[in-house]
Structures are given as C-alpha cells and as structure tokens.
TIRO-2110 file (N, C-alpha, C; in Angstrom, 1 decimal):
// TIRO-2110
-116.7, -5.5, 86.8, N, 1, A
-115.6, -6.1, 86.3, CA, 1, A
-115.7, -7.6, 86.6, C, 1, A
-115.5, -8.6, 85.5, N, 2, A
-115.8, -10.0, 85.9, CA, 2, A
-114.1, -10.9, 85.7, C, 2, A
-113.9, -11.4, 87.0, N, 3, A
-112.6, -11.8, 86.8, CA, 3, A
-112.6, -13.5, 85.9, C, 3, A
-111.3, -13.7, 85.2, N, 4, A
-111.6, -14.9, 84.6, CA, 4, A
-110.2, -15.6, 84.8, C, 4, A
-110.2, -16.7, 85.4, N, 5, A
-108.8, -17.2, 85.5, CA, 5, A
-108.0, -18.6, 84.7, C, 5, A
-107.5, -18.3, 84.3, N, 6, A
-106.5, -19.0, 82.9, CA, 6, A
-105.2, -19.5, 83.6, C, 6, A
-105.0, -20.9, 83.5, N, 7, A
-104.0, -21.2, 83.8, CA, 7, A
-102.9, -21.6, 82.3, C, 7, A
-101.6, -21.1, 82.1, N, 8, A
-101.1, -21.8, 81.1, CA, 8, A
-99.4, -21.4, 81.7, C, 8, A
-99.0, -21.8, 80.1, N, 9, A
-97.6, -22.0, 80.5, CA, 9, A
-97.1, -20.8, 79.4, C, 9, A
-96.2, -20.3, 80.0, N, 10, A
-95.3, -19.5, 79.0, CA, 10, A
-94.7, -20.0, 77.9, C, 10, A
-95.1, -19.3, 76.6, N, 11, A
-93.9, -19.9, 75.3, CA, 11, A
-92.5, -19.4, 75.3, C, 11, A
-92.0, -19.4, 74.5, N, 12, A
-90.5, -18.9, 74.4, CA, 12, A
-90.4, -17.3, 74.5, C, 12, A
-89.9, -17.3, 75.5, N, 13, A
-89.5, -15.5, 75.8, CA, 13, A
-90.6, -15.1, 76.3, C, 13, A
-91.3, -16.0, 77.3, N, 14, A
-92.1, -15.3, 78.5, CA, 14, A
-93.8, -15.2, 77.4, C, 14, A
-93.9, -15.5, 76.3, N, 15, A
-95.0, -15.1, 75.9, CA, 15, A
-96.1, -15.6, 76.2, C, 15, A
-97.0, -14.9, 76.4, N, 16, A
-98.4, -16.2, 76.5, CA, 16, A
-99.6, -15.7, 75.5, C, 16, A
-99.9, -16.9, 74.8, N, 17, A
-101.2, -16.5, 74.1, CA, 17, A
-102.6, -17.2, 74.4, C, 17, A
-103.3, -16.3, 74.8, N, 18, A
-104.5, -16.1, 75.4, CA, 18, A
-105.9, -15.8, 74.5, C, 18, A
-106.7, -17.3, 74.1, N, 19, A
-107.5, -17.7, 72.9, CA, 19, A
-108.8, -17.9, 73.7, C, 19, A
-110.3, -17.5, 73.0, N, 20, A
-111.2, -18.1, 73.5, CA, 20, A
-111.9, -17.2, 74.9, C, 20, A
-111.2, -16.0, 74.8, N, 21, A
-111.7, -15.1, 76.4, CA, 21, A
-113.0, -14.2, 76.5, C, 21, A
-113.5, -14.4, 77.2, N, 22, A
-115.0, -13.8, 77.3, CA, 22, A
-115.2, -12.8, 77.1, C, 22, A
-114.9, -12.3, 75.8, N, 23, A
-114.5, -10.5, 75.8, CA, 23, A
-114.5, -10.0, 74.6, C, 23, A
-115.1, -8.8, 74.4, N, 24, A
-115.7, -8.2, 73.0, CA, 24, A
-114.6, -7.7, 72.1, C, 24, A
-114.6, -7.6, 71.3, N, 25, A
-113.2, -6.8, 70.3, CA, 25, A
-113.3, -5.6, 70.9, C, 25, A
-112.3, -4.3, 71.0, N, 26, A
-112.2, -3.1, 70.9, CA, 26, A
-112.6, -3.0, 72.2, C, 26, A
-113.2, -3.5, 73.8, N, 27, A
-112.9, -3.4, 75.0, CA, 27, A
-112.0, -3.9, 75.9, C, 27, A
-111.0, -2.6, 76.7, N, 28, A
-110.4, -2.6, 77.1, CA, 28, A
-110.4, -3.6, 78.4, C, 28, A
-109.2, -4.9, 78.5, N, 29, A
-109.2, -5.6, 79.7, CA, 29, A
-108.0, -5.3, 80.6, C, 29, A
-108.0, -5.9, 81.4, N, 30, A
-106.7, -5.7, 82.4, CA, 30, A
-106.7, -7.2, 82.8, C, 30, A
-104.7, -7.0, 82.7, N, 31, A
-104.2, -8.5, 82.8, CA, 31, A
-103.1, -8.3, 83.9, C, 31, A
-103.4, -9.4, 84.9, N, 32, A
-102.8, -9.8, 85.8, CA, 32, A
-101.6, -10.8, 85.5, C, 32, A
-100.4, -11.1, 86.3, N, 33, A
-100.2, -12.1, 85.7, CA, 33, A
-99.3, -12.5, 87.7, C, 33, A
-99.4, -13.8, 87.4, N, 34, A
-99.4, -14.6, 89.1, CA, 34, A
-98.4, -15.4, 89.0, C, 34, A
-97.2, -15.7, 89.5, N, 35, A
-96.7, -16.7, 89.3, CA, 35, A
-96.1, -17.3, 90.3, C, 35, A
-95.9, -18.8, 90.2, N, 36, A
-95.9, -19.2, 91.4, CA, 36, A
-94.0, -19.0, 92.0, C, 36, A
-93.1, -19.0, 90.8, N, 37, A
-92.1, -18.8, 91.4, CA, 37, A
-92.0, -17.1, 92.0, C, 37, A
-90.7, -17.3, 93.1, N, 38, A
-90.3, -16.0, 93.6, CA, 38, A
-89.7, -15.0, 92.4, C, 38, A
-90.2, -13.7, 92.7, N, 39, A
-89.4, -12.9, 91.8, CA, 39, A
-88.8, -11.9, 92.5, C, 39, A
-87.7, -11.4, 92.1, N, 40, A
-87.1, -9.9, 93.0, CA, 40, A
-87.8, -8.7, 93.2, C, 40, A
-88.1, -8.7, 93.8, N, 41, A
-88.5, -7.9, 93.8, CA, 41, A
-88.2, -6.0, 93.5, C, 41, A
-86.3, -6.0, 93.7, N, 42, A
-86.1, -5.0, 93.1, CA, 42, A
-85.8, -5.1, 91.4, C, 42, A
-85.8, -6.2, 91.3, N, 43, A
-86.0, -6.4, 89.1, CA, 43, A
-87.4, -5.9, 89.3, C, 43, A
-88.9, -5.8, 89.7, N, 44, A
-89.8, -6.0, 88.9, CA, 44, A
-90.0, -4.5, 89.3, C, 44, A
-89.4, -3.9, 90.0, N, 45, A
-89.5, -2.5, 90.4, CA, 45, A
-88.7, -1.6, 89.4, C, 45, A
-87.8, -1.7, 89.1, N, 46, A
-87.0, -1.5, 87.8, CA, 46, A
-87.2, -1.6, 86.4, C, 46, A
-88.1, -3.1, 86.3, N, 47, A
-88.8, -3.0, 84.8, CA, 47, A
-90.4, -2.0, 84.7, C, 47, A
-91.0, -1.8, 86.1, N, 48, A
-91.4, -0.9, 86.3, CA, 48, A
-91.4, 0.3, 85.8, C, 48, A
-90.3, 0.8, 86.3, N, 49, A
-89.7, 2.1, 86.0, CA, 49, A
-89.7, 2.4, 84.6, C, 49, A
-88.6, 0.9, 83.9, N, 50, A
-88.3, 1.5, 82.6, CA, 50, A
-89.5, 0.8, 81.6, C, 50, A
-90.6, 0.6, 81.9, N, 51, A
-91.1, 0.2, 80.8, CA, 51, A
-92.9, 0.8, 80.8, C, 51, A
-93.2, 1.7, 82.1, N, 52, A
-94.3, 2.2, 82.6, CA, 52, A
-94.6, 3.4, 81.5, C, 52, A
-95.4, 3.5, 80.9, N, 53, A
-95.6, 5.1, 80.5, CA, 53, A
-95.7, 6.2, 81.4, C, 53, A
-96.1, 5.8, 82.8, N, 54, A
-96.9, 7.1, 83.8, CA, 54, A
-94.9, 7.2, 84.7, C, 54, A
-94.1, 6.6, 83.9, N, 55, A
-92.7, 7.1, 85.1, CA, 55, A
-91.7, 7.3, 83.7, C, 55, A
-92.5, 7.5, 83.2, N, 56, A
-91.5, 8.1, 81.4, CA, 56, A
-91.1, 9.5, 81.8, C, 56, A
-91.8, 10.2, 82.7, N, 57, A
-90.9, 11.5, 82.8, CA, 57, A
-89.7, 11.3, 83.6, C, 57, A
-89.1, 10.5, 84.5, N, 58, A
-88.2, 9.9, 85.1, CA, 58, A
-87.1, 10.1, 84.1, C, 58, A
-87.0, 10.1, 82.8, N, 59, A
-86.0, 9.6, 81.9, CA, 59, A
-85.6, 11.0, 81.4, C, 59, A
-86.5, 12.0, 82.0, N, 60, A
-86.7, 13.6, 80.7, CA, 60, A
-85.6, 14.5, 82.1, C, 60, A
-84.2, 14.9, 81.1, N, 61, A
-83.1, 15.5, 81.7, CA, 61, A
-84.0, 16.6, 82.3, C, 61, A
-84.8, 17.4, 81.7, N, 62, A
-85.9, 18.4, 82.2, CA, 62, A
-86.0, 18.6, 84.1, C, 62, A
-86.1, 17.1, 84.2, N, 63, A
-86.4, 16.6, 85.7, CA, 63, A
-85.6, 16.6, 86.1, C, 63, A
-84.5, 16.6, 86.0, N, 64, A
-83.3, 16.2, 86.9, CA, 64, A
-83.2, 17.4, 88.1, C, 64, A
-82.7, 17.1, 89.5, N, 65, A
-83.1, 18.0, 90.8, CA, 65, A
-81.5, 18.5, 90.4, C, 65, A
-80.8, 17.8, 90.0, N, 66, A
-79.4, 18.7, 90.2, CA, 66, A
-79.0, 18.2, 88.9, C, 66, A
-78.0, 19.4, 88.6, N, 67, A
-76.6, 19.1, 87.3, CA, 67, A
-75.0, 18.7, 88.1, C, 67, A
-74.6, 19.0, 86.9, N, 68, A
-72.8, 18.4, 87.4, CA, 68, A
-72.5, 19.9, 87.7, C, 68, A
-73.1, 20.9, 87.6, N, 69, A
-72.6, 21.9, 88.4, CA, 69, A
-72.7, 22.4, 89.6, C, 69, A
-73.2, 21.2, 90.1, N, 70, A
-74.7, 21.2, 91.3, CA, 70, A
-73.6, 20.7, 92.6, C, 70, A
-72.9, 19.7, 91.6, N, 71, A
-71.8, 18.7, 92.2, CA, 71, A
-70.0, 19.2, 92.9, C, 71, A
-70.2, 19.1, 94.0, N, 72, A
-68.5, 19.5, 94.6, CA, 72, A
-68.3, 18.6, 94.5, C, 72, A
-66.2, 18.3, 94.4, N, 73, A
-66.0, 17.7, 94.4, CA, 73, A
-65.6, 17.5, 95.6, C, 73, A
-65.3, 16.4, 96.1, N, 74, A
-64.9, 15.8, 97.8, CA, 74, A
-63.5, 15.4, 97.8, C, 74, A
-62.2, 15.6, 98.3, N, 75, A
-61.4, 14.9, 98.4, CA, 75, A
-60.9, 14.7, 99.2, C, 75, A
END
C-alpha cells in the first residue's frame, strides 16, 4: 500500500475533489481524511453508525433485544 498525502481545502458542503492521484481506474483506494480542527467525538461516532454499511443491521427491528411488551411500567 503506498501512502500519498494531499493537502486541500473543502468546497461547499465538506466536498473535496481529488485530481491527478497516482492510481489506476477501477482500483480500489482508501481515503483518510485528517483534520486539523477538534471534532466530537460522539457526532463522528453517530455518523458512524448511521451511515456505515457493516452497522446497517443496527436499524433492522429483527435485532431489537426487547419489545414494548418487554417493558413494565414503573410508577
């Protein structure tokens, strides 16, 4: 794996377009992305969640450990 480092700036709505990369059509790369400000850490764990293919089962009622009949009420 050969790393290649690109500095730029974000366009409008976080995009970045990335021209000119050492790399063949139709091979698969992996993109990092580094930034210098702080991010939350529990946002980037959350867009995680909802935007990961491998935690898509997360969303499937299938999985759920309990129902509403699962649930007493407390008063």
């Amino acid at each position: 794996m050969q790393a290649v480092r690109i500095l730029t700036r974000p366009e409008k709505d976080g995009e970045l377009i990335l021209k000119d990369l050492p790399v063949r059509e139709g091979v698969p790369v992996e993109v990092i992305i580094l930034t210098q400000e702080v991010i939350d850490e529990t946002a980037l764990i959350l867009s995680a969640l909802q935007h990961d293919p491998g935690y898509a089962f997360l969303r499937d009622p299938a999985e759920d450990l309990y129902t509403e009949a699962d649930v007493r009420k407390v008063s």
